[in-house]
C-alpha positions in Angstrom: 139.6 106.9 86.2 138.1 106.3 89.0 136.9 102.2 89.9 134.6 100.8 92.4 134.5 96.9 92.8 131.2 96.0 92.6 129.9 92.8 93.1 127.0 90.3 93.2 125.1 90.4 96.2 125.6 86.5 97.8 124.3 85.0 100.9 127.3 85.7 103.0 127.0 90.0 102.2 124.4 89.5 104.7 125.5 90.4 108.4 127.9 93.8 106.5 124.8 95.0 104.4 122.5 94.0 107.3 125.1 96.3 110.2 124.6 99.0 107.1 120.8 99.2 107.4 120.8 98.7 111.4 122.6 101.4 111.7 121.2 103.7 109.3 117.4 102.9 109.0 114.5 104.1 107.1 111.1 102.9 106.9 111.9 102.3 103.0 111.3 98.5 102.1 114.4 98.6 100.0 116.3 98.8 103.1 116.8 95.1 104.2 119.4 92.4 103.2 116.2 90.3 102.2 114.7 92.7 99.4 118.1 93.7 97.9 119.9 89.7 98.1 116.2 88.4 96.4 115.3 90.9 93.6 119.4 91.6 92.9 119.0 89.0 89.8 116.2 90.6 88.5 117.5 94.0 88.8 120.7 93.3 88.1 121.8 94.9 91.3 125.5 94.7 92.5 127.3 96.6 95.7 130.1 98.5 96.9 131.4 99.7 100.0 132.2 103.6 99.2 133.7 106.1 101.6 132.4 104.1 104.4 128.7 103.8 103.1 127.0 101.1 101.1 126.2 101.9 97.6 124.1 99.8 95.7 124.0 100.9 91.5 121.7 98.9 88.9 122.3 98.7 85.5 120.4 98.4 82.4 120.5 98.9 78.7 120.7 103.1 79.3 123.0 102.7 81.9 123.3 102.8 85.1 122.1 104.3 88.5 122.6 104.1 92.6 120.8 104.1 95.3 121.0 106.6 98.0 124.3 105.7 100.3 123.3 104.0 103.6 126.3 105.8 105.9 126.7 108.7 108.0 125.4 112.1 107.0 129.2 113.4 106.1 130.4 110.0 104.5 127.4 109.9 102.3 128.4 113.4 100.8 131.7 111.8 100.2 130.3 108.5 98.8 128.0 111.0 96.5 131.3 113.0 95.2 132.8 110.0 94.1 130.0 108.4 92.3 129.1 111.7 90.7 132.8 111.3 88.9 132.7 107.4 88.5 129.3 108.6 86.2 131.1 111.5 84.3 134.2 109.5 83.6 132.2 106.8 81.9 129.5 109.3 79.9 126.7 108.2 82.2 124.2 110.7 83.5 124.5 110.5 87.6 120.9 109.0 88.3 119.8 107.9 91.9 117.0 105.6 92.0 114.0 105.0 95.5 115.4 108.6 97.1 113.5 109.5 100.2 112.0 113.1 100.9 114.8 112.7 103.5 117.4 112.2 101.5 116.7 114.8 98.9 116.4 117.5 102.0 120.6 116.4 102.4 121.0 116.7 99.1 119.9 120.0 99.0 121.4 121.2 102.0 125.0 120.3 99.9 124.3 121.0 96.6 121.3 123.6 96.8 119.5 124.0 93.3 121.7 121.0 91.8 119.0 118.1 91.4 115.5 117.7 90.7 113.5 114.6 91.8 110.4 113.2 90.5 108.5 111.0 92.5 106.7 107.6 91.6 103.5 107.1 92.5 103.7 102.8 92.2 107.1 103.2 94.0 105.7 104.6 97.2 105.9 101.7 100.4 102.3 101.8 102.3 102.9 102.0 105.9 100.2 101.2 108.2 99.2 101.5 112.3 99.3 97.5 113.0 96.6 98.0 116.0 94.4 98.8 113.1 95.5 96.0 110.8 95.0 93.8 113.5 91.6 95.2 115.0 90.1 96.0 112.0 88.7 98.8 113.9 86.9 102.0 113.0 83.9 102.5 110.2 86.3 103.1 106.9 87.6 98.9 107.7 83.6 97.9 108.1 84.3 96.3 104.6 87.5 94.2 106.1 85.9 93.4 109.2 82.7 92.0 107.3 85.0 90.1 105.3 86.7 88.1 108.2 83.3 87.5 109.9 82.0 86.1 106.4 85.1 83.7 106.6 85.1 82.6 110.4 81.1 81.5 109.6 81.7 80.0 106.8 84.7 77.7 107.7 84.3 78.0 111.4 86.2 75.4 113.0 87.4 74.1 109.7 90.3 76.6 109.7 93.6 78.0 111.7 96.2 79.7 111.7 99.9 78.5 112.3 103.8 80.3 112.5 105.9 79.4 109.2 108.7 76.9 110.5 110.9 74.0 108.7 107.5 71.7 109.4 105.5 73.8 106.6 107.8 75.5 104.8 107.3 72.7 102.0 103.5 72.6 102.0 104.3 76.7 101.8 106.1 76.1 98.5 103.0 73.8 96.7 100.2 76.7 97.9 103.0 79.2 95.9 103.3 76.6 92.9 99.5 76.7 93.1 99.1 80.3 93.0 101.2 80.4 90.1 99.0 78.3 87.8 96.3 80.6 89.1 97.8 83.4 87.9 99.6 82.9 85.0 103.4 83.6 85.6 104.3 82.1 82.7 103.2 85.0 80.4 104.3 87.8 82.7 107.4 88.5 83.7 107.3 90.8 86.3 105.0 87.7 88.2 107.6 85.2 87.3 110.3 87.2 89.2 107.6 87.6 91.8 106.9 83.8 92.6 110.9 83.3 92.2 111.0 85.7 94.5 108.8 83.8 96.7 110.0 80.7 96.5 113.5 81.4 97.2 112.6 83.1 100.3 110.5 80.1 101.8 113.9 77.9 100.6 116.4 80.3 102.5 113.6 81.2 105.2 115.7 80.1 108.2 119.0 81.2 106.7 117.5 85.1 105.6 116.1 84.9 109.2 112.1 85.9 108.2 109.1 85.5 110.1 106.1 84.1 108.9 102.7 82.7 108.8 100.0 80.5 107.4 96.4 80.0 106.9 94.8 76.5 106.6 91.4 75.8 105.5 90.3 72.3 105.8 93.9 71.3 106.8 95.4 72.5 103.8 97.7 75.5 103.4 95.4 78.3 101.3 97.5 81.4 102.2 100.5 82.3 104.1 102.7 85.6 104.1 106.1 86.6 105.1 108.3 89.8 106.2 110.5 90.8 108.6 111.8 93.4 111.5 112.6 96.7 109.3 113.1 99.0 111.8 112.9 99.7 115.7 108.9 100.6 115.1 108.2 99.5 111.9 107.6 95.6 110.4 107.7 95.1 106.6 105.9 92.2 104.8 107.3 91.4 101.6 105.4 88.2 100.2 101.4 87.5 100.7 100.2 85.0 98.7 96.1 83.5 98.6 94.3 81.0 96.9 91.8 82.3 94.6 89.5 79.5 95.3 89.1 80.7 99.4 87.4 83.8 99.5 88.1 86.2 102.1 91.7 83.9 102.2 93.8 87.3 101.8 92.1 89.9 104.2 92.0 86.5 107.2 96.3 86.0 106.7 96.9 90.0 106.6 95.3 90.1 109.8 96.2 87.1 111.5 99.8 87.8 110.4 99.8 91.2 112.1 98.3 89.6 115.2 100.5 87.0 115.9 103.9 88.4 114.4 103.9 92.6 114.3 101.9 93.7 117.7 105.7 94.7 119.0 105.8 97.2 116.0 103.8 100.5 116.2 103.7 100.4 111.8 103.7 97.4 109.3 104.8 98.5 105.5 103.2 96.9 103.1 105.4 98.0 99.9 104.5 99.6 96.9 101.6 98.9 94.5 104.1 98.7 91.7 101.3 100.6 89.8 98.6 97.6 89.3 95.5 99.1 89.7 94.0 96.3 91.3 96.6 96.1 94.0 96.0 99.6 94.8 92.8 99.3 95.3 93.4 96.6 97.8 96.5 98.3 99.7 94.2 101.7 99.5 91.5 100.0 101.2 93.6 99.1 104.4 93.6 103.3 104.7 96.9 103.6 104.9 98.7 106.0 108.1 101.0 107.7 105.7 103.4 106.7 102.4 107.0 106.4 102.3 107.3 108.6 99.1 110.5 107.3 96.7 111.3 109.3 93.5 114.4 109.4 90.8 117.3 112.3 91.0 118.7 113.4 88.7 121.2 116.3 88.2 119.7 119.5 86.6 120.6 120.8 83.0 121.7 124.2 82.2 118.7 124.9 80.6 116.8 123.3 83.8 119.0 126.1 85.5 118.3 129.2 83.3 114.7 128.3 83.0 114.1 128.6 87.1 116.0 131.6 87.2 114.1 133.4 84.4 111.2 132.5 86.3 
């Protein structure tokens, strides 16, 4: 039988994963030490090196599944042939979890007609141009620009706009407490691992080496919002968090942020709307350049067979 020695993504994984994804990029948010390390508990996410790639495989109560190898093209068919007999020998459907439109295209360039994916809509990463994040420009952002000119009137010189560094980072932490009362974290879940999520990344901000930035309003930290370098074009923002109380908080620190941190990047993704309604709305309403599509594989049944070729 076949065994693989994963492990528990810790703090010090970071510079090999990180020399993984440098070298084998995709505008996917899932591709950066930060995402993986900080949602790995809630997940339950562990990693492998395999045939010279970088195979991350989540488990749950069904099972298990990986995500697409980050490698070269001919050591990711390798990593895939192995993993495909690590899942037989153990009675686990081969599953493969956030696959690209890219990476499907190699899979069926090796295994033609072998796997079906099926693409989720709340998974796909929003990618934007940042010149219009940042400008605001054009008649479908009217709405956005309105908003901003709404908030620069109404607290005028009362507010600015300041770089996330060790001299904030604690009033960062109270604004996220804050926002957690607001929105009751307690009761869901998915928002607790959120603000945990959060939290951990304002503690470990110098040490996950993240950019970020912050909104005050009357000398007070309302807002702030943090992300990194993802690829040679693109930027990805991973955390944005507003008071409720300051309206017009959220569309002032998207912009700002882009303004003052992303301008060297052509794109800035904005993740997935992890199907709330309301936050598509909102990511929708930025108009969007394009979608980083991200679906499940799995491997096609004989009847799945039979039933294409009748057809």
């Amino acid at each position: 039988m076949i065994e693989i020695g994963f492990k528990k993504i810790e703090l010090e994984d970071k510079d090999l994963i990180t020399h993984y994804f440098k070298h084998h990029t995709s505008r996917s948010c899932e591709r950066t030490f930060v995402n993986v390390y900080l949602w790995a508990r809630f997940y339950h996410v562990k990693f492998a090196e395999v045939e010279h790639t970088l195979v991350f495989r989540t488990e749950d109560e069904d099972g298990f599944s990986f995500a697409y190898p980050a490698g070269e093209p001919e050591n990711v068919k390798k990593a895939l042939d192995v993993l495909m007999v690590y899942s037989k020998e153990r009675g686990v459907p081969f599953l493969m979890y956030t696959v690209t439109p890219d990476n499907f295209e190699y899979l069926e360039k090796w295994y033609p007609g072998r796997f079906e994916i099926e693409y989720v809509e709340s998974d796909a990463d929003y990618v934007y141009e940042s010149e219009k994040l940042a400008t605001l420009s054009g008649k479908k952002l009217h709405s956005k620009r309105n908003h901003i000119n709404k908030f620069k009137i109404v607290y005028a010189d009362r507010w600015s706009y300041e770089p996330i560094s060790e001299d904030n980072l604690e009033e960062c932490v109270q604004t996220g407490l804050k926002w957690r009362n607001e929105n009751g974290c307690e009761e869901d879940e998915e928002k607790n691992a959120e603000l945990c999520v959060t939290l951990n990344s304002l503690r470990l901000f110098k040490e996950l080496d993240l950019v970020g930035g912050a909104l005050r309003v009357d000398g007070k930290i309302i807002a702030f919002t943090i992300g990194e370098p993802l690829s040679e074009d693109t930027f990805v923002v991973h955390i944005e968090k507003a008071l409720g109380e300051i309206e017009g908080a959220y569309t002032m620190i998207n912009q700002q942020f882009v303004q003052h941190a992303c301008m060297d990047y052509k794109y800035v993704n904005r993740e997935e709307d992890t199907g709330s309604e309301g936050l598509r709305k909102a990511k929708r309403s930025y108009r969007p350049v394009f979608m980083v599509e991200k679906g499940w594989v799995r491997e096609k049944t004989q009847d799945d067979q039979t039933r294409e070729v009748e057809e």
